[in-house]
mmCIF file of the N, C-alpha and C atoms, coordinates in Angstrom:
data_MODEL
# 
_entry.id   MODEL 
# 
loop_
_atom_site.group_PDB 
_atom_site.id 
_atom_site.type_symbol 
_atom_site.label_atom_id 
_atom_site.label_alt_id 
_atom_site.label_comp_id 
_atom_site.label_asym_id 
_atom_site.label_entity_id 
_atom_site.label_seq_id 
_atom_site.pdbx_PDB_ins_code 
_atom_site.Cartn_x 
_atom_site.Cartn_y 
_atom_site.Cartn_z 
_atom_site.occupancy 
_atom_site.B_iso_or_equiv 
_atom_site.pdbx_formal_charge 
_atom_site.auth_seq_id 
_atom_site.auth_comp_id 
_atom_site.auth_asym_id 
_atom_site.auth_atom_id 
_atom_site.pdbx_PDB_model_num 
ATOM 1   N N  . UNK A 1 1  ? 0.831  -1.168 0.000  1.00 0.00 ? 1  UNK A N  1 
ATOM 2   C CA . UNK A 1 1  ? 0.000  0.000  0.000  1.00 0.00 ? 1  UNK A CA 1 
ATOM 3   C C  . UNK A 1 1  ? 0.885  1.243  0.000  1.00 0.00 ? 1  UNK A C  1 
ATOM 4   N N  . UNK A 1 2  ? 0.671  2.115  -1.027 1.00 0.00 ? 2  UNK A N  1 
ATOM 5   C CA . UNK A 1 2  ? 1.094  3.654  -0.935 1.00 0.00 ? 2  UNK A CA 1 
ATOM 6   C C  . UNK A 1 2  ? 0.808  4.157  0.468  1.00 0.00 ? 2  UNK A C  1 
ATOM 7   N N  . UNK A 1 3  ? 2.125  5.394  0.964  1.00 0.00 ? 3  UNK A N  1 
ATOM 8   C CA . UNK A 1 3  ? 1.504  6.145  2.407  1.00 0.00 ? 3  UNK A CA 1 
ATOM 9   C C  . UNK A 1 3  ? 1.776  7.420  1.670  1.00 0.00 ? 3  UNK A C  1 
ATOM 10  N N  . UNK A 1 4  ? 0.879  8.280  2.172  1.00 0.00 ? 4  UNK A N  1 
ATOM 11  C CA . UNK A 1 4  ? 1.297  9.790  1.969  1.00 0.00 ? 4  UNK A CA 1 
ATOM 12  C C  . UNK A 1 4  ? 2.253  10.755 2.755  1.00 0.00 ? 4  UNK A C  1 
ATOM 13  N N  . UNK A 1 5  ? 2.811  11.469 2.784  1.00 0.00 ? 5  UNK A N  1 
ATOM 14  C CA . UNK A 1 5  ? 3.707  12.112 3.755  1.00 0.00 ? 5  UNK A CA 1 
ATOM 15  C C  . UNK A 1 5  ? 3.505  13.720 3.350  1.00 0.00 ? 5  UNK A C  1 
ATOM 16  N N  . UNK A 1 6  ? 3.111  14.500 4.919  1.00 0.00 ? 6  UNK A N  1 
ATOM 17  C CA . UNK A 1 6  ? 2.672  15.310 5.023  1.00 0.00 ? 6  UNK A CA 1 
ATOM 18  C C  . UNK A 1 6  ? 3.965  16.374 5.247  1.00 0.00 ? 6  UNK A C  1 
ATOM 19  N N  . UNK A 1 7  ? 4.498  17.589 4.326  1.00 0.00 ? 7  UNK A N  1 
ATOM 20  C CA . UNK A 1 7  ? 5.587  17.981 4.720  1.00 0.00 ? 7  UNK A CA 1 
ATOM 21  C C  . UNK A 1 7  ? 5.005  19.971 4.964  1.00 0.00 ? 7  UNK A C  1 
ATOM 22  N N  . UNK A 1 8  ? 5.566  19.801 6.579  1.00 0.00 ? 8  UNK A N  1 
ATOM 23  C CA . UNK A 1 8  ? 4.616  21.159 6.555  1.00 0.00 ? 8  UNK A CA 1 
ATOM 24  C C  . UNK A 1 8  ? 5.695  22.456 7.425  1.00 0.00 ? 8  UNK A C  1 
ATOM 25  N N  . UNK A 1 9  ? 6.778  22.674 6.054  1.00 0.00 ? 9  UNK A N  1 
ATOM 26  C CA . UNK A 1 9  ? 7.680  23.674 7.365  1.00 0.00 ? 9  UNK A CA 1 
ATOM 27  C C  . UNK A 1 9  ? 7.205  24.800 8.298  1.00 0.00 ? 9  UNK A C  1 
ATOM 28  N N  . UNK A 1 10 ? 7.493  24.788 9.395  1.00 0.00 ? 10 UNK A N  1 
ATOM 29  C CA . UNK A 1 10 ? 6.997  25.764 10.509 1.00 0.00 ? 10 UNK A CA 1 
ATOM 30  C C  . UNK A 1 10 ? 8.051  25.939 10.841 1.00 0.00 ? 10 UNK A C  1 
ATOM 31  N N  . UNK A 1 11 ? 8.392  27.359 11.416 1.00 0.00 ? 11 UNK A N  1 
ATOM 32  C CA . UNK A 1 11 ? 9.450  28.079 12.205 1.00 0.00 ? 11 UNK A CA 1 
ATOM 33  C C  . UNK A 1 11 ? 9.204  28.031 13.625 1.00 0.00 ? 11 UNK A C  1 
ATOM 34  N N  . UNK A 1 12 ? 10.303 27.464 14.287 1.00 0.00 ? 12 UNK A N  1 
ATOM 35  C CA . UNK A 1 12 ? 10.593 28.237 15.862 1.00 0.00 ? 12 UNK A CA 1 
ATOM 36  C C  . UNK A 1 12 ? 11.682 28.477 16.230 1.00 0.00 ? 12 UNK A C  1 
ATOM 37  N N  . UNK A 1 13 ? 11.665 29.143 16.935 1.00 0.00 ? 13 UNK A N  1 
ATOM 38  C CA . UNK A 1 13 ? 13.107 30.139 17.951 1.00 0.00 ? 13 UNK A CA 1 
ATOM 39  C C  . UNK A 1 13 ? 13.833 28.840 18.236 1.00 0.00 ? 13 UNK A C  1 
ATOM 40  N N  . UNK A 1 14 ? 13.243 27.756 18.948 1.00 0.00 ? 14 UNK A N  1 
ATOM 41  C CA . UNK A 1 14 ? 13.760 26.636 19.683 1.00 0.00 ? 14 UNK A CA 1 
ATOM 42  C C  . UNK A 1 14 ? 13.232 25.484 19.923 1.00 0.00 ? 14 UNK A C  1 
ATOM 43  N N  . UNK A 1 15 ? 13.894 23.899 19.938 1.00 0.00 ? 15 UNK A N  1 
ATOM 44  C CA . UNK A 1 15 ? 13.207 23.179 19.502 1.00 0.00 ? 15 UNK A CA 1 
ATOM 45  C C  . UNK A 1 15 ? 12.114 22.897 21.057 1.00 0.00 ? 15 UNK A C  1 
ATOM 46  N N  . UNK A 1 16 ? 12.050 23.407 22.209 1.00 0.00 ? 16 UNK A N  1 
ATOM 47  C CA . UNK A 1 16 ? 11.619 23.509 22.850 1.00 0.00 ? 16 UNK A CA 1 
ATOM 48  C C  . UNK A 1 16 ? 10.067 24.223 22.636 1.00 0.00 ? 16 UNK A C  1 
ATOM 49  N N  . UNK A 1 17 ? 9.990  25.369 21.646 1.00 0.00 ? 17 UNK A N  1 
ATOM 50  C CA . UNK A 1 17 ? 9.145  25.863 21.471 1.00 0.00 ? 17 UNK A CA 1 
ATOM 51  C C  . UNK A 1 17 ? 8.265  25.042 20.303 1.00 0.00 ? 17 UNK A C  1 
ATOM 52  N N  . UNK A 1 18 ? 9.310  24.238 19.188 1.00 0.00 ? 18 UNK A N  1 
ATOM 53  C CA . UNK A 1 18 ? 8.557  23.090 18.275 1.00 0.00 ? 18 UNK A CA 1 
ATOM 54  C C  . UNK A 1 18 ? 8.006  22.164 19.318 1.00 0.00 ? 18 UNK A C  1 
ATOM 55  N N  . UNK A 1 19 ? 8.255  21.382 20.255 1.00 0.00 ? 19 UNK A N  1 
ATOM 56  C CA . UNK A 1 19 ? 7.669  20.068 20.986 1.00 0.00 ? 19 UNK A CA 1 
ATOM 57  C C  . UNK A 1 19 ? 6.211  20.893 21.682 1.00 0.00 ? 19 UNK A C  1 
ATOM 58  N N  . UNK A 1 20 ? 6.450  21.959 22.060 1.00 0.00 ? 20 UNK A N  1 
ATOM 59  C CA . UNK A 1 20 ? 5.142  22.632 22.928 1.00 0.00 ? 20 UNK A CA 1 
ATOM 60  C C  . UNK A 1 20 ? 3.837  22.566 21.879 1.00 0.00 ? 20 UNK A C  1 
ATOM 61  N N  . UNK A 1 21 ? 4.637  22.743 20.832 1.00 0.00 ? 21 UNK A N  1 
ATOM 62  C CA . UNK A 1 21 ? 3.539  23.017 19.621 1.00 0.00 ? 21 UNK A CA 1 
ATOM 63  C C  . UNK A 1 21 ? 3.388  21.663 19.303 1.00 0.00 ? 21 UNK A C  1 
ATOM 64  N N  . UNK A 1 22 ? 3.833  20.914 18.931 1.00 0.00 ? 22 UNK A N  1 
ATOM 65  C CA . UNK A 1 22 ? 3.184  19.575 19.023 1.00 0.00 ? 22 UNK A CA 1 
ATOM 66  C C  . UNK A 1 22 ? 2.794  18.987 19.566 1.00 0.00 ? 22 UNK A C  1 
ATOM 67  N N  . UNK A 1 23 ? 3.123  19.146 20.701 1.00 0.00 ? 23 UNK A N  1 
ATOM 68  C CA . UNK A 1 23 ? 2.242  18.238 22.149 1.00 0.00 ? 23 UNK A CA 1 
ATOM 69  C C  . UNK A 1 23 ? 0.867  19.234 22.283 1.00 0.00 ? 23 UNK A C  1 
ATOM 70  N N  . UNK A 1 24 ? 0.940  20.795 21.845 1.00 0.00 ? 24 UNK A N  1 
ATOM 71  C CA . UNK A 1 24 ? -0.878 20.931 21.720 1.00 0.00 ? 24 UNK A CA 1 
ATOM 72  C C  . UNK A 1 24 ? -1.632 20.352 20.887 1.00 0.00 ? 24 UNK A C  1 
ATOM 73  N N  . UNK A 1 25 ? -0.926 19.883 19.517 1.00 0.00 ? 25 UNK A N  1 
ATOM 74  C CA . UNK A 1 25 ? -1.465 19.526 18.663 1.00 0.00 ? 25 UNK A CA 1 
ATOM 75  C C  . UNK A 1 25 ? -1.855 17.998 18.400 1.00 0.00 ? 25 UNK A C  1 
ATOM 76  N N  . UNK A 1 26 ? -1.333 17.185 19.378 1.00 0.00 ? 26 UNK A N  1 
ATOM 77  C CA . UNK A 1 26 ? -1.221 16.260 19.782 1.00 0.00 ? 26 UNK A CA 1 
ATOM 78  C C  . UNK A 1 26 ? -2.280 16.121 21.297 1.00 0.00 ? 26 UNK A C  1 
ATOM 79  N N  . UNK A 1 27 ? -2.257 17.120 21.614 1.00 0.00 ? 27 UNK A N  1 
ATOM 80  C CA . UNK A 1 27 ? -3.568 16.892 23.152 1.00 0.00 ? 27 UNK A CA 1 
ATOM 81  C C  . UNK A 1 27 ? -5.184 17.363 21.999 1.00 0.00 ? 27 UNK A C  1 
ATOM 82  N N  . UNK A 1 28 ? -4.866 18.110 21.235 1.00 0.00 ? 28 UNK A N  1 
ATOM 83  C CA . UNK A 1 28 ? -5.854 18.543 20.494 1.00 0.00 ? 28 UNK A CA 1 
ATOM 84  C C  . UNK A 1 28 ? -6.338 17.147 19.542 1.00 0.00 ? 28 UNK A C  1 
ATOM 85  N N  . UNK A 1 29 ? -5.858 16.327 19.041 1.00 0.00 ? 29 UNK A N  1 
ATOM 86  C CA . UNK A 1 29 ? -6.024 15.091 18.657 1.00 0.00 ? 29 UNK A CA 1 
ATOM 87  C C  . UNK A 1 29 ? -5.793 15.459 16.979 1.00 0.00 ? 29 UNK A C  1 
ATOM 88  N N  . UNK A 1 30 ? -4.865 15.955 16.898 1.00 0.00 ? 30 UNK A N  1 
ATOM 89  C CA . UNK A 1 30 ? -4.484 16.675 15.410 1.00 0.00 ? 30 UNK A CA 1 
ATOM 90  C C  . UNK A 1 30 ? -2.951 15.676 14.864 1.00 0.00 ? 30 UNK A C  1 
ATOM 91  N N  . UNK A 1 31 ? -2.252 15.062 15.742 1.00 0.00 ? 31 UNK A N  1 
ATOM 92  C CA . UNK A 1 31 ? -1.247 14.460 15.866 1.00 0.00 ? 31 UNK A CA 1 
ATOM 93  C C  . UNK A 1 31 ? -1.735 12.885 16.289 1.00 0.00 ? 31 UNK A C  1 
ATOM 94  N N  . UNK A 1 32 ? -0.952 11.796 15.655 1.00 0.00 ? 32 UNK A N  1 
ATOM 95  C CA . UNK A 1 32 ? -1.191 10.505 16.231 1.00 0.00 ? 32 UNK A CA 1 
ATOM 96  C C  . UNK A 1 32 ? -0.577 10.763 17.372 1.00 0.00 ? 32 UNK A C  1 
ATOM 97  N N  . UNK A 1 33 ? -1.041 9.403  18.553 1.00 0.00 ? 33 UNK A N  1 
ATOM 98  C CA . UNK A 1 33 ? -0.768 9.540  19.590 1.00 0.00 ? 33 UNK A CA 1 
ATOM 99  C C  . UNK A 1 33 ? 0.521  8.769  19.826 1.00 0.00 ? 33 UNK A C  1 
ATOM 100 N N  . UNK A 1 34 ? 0.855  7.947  18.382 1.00 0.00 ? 34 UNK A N  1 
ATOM 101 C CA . UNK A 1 34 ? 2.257  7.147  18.430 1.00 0.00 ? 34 UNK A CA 1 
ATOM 102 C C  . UNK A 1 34 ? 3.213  7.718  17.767 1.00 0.00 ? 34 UNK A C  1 
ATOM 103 N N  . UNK A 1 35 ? 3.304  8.837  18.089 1.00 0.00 ? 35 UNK A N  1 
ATOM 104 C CA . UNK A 1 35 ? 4.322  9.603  16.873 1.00 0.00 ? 35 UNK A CA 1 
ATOM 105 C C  . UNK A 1 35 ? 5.033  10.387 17.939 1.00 0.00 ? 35 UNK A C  1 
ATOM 106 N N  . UNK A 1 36 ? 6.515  10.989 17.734 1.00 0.00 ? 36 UNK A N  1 
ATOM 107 C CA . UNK A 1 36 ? 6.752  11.993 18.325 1.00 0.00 ? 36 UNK A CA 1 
ATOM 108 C C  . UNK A 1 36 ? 7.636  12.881 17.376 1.00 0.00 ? 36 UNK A C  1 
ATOM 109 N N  . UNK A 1 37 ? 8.371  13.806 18.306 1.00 0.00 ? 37 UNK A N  1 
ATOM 110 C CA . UNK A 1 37 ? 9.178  14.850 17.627 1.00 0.00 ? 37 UNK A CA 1 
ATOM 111 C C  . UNK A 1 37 ? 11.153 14.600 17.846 1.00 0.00 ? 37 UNK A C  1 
ATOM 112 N N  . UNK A 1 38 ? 11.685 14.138 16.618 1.00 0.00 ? 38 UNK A N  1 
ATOM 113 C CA . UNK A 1 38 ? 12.560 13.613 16.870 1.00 0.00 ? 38 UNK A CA 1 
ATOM 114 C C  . UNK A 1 38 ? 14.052 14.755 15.817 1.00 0.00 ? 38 UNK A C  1 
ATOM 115 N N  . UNK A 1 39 ? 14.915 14.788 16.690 1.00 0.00 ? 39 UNK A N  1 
ATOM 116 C CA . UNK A 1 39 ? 16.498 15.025 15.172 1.00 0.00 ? 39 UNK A CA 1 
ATOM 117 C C  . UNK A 1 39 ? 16.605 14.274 14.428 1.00 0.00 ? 39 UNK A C  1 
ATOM 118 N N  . UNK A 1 40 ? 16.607 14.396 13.151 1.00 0.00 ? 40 UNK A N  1 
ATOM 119 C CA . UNK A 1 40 ? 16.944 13.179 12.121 1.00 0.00 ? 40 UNK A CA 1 
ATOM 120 C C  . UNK A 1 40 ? 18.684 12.730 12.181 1.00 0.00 ? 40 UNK A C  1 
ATOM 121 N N  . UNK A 1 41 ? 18.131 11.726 11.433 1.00 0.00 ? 41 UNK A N  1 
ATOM 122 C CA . UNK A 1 41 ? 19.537 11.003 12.209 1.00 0.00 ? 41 UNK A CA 1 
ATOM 123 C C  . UNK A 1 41 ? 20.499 10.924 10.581 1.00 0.00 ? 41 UNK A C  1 
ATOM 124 N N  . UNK A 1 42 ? 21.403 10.254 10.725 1.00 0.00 ? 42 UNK A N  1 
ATOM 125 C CA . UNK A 1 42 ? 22.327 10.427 9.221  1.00 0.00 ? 42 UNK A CA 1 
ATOM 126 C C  . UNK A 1 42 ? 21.721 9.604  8.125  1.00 0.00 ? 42 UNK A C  1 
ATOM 127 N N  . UNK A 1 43 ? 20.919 9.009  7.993  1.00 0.00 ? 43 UNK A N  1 
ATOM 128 C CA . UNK A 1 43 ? 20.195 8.558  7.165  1.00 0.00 ? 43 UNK A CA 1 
ATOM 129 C C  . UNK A 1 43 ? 19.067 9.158  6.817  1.00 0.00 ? 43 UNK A C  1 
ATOM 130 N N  . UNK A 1 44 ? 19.063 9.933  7.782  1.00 0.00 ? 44 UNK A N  1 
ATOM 131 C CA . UNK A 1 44 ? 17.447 10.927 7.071  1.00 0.00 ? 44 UNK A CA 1 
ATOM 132 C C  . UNK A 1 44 ? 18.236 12.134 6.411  1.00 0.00 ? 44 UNK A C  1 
ATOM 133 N N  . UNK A 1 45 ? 19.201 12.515 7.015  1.00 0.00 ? 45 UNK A N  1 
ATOM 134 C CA . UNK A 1 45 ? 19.828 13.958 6.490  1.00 0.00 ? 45 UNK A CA 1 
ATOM 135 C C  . UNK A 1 45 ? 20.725 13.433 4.770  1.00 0.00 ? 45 UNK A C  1 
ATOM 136 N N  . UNK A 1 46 ? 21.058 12.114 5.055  1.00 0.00 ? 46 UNK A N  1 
ATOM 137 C CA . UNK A 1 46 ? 21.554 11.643 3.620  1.00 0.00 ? 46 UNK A CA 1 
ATOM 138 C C  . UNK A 1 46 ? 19.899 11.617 2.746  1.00 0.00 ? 46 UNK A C  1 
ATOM 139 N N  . UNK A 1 47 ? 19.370 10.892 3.011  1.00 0.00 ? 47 UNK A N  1 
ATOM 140 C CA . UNK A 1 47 ? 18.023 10.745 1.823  1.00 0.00 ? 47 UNK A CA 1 
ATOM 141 C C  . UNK A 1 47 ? 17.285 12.052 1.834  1.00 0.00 ? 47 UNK A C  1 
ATOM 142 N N  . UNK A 1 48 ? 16.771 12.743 2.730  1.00 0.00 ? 48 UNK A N  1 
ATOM 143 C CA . UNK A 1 48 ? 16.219 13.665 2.458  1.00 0.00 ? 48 UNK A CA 1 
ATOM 144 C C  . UNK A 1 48 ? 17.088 15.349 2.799  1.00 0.00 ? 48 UNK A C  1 
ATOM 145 N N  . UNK A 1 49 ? 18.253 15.573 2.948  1.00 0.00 ? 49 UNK A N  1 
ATOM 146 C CA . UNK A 1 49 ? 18.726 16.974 3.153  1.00 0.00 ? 49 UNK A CA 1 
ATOM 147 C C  . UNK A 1 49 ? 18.828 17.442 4.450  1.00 0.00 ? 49 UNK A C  1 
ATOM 148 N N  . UNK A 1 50 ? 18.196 16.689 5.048  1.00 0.00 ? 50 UNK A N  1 
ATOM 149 C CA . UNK A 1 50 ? 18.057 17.219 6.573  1.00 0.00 ? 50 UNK A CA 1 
ATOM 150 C C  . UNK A 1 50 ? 19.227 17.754 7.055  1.00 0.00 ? 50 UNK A C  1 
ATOM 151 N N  . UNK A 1 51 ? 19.371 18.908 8.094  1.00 0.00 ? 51 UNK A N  1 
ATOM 152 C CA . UNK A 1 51 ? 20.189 19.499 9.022  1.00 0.00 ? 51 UNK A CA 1 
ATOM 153 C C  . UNK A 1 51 ? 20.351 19.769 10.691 1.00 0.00 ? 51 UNK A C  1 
ATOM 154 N N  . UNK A 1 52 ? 20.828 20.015 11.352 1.00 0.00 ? 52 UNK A N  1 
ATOM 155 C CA . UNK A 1 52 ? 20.696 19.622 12.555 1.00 0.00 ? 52 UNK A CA 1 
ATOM 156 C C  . UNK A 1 52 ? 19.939 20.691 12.749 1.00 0.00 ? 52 UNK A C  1 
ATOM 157 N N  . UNK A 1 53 ? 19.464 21.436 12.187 1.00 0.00 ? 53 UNK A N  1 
ATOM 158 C CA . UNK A 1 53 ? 18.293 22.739 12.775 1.00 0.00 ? 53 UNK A CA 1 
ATOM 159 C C  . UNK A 1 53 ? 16.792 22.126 12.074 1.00 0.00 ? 53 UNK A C  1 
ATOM 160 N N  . UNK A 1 54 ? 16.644 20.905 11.661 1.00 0.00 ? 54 UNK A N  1 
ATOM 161 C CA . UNK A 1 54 ? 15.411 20.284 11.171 1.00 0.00 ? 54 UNK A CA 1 
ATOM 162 C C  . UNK A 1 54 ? 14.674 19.265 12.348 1.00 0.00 ? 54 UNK A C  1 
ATOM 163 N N  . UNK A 1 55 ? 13.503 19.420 12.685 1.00 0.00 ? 55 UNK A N  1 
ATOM 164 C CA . UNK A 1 55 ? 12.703 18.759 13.385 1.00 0.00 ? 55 UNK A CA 1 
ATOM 165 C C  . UNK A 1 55 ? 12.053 17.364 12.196 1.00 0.00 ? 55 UNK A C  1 
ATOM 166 N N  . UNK A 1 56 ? 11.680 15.917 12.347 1.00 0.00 ? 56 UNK A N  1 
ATOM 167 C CA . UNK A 1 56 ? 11.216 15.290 12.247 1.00 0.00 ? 56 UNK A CA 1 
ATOM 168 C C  . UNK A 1 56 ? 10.180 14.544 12.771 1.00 0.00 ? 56 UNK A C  1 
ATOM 169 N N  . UNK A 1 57 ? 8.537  14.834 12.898 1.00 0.00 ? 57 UNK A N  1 
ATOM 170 C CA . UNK A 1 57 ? 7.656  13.740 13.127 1.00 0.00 ? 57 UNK A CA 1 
ATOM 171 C C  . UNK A 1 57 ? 8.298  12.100 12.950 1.00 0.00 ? 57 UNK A C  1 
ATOM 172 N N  . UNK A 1 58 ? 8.233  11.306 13.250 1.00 0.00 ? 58 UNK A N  1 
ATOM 173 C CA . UNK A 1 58 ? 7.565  10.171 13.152 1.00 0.00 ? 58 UNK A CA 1 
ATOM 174 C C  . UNK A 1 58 ? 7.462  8.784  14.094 1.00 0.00 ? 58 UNK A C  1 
ATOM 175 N N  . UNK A 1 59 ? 7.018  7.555  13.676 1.00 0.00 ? 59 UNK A N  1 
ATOM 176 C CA . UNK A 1 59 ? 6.494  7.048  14.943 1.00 0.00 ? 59 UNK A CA 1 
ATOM 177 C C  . UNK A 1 59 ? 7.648  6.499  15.626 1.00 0.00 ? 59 UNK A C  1 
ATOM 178 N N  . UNK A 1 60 ? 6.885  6.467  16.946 1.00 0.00 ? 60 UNK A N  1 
ATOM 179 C CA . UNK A 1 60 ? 8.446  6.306  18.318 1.00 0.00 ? 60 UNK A CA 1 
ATOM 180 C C  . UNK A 1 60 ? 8.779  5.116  18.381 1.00 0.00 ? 60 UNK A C  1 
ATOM 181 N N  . UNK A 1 61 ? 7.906  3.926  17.634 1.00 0.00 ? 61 UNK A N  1 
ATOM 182 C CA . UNK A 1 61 ? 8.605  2.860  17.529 1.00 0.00 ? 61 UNK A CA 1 
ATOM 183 C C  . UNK A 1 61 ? 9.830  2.605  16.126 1.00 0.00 ? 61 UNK A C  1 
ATOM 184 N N  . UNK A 1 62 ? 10.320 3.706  15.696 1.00 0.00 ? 62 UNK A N  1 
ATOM 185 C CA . UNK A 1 62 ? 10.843 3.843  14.452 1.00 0.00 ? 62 UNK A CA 1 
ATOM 186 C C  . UNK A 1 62 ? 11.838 4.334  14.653 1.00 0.00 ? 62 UNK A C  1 
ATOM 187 N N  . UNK A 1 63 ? 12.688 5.128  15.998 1.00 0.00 ? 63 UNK A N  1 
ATOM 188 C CA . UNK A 1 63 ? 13.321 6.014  16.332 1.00 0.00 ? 63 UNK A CA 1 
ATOM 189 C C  . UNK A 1 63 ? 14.082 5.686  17.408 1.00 0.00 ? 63 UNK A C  1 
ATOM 190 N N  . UNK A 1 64 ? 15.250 5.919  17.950 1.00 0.00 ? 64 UNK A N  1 
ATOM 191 C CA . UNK A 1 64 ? 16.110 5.408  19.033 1.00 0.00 ? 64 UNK A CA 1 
ATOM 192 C C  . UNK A 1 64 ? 15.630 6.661  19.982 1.00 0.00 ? 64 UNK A C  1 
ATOM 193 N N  . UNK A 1 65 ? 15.193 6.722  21.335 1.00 0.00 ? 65 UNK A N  1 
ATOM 194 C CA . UNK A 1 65 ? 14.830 7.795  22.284 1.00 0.00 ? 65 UNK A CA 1 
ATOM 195 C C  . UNK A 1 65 ? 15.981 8.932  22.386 1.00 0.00 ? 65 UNK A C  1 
ATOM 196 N N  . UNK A 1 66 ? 17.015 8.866  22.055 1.00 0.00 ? 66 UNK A N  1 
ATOM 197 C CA . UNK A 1 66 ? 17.809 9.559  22.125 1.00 0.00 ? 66 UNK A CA 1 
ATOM 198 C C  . UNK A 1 66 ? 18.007 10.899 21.247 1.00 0.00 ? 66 UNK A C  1 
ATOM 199 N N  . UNK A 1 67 ? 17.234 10.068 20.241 1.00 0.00 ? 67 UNK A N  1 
ATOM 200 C CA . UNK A 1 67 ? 17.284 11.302 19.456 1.00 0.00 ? 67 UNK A CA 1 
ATOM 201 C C  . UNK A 1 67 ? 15.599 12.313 19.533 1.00 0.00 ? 67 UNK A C  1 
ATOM 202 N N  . UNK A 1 68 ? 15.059 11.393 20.313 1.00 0.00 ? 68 UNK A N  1 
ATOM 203 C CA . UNK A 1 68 ? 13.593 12.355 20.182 1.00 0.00 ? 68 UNK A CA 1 
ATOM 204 C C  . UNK A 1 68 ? 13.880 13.508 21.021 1.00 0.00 ? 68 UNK A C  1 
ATOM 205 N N  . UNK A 1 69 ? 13.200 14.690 20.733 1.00 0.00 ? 69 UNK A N  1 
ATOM 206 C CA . UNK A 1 69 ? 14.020 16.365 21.367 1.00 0.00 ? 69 UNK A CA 1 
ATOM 207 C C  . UNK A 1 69 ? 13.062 15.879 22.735 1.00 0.00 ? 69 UNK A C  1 
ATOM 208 N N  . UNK A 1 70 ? 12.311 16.059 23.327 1.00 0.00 ? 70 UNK A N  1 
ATOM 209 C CA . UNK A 1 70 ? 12.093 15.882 24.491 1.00 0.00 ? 70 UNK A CA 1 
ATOM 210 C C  . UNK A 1 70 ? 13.048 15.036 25.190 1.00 0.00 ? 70 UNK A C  1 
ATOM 211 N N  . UNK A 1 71 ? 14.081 14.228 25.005 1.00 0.00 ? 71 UNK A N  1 
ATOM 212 C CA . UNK A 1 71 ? 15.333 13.865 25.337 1.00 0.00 ? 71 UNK A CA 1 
ATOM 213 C C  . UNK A 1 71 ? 16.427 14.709 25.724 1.00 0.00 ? 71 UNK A C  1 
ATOM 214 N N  . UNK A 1 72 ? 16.159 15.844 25.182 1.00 0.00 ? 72 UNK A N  1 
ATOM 215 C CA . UNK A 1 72 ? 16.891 16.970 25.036 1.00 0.00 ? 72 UNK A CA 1 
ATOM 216 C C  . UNK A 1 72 ? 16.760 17.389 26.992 1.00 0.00 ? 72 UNK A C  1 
ATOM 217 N N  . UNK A 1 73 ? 18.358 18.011 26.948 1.00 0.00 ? 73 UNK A N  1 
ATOM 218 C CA . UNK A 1 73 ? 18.303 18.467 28.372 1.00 0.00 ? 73 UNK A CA 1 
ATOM 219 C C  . UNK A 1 73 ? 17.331 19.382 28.140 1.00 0.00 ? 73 UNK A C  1 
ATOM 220 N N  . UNK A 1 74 ? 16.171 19.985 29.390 1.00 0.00 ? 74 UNK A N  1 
ATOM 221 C CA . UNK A 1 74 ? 15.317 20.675 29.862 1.00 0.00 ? 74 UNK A CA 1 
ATOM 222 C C  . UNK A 1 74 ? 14.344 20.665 28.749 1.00 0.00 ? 74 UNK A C  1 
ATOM 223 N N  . UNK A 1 75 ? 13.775 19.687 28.644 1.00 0.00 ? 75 UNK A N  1 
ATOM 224 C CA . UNK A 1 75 ? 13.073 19.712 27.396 1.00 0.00 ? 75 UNK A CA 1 
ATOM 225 C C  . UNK A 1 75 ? 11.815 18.591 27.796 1.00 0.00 ? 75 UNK A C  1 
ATOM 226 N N  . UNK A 1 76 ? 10.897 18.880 28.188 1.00 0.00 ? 76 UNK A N  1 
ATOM 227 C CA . UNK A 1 76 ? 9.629  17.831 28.531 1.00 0.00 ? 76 UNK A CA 1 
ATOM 228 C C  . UNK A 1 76 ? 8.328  17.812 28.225 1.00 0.00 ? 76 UNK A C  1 
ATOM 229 N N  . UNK A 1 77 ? 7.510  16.554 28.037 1.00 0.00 ? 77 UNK A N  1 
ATOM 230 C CA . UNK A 1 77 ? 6.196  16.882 27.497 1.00 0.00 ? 77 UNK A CA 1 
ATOM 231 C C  . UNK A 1 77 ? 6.019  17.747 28.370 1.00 0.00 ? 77 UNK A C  1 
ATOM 232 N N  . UNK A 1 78 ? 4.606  18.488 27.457 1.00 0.00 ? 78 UNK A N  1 
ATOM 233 C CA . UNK A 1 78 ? 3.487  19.224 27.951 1.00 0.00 ? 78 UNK A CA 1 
ATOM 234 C C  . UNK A 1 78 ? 2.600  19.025 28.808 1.00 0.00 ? 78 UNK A C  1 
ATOM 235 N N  . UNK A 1 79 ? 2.167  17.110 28.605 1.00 0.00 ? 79 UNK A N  1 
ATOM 236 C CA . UNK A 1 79 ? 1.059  16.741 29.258 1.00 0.00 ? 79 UNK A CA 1 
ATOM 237 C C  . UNK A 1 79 ? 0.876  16.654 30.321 1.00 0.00 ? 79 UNK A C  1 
# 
């Protein structure tokens, strides 16, 4: 089966201020609830361009925790 992929750049000051915005959008039920907000890792920045100032959606079973920004020192859900 084909998936679609939703690519929607948004600006923030900090990735602290990207996770706030997704975890509303995510309490708002606008976000799956198995997804989070992660740094792409060298395989995403090789296939798709990515840079270390790029945020990545996708699901948390897909992703090593380390790299999801709420990992990030001082950096925690919303909920």
């Amino acid at each position: 089966m084909s998936s679609y992929r939703l690519h929607l750049p948004l600006d923030f000051e900090t990735p602290a201020a990207a996770l706030a915005w997704f975890d509303e959008a995510q309490m708002a039920g606008l976000v799956p609830a198995d997804v989070d907000l992660f740094h792409p890792d060298a395989l995403d920045s090789a296939a798709h361009g990515f840079t270390a100032r790029d945020l990545i959606v996708r699901r948390t079973r897909d992703r090593i925790a380390s790299l999801a920004v709420r990992a990030g020192k001082g950096v925690s859900r919303v909920r």
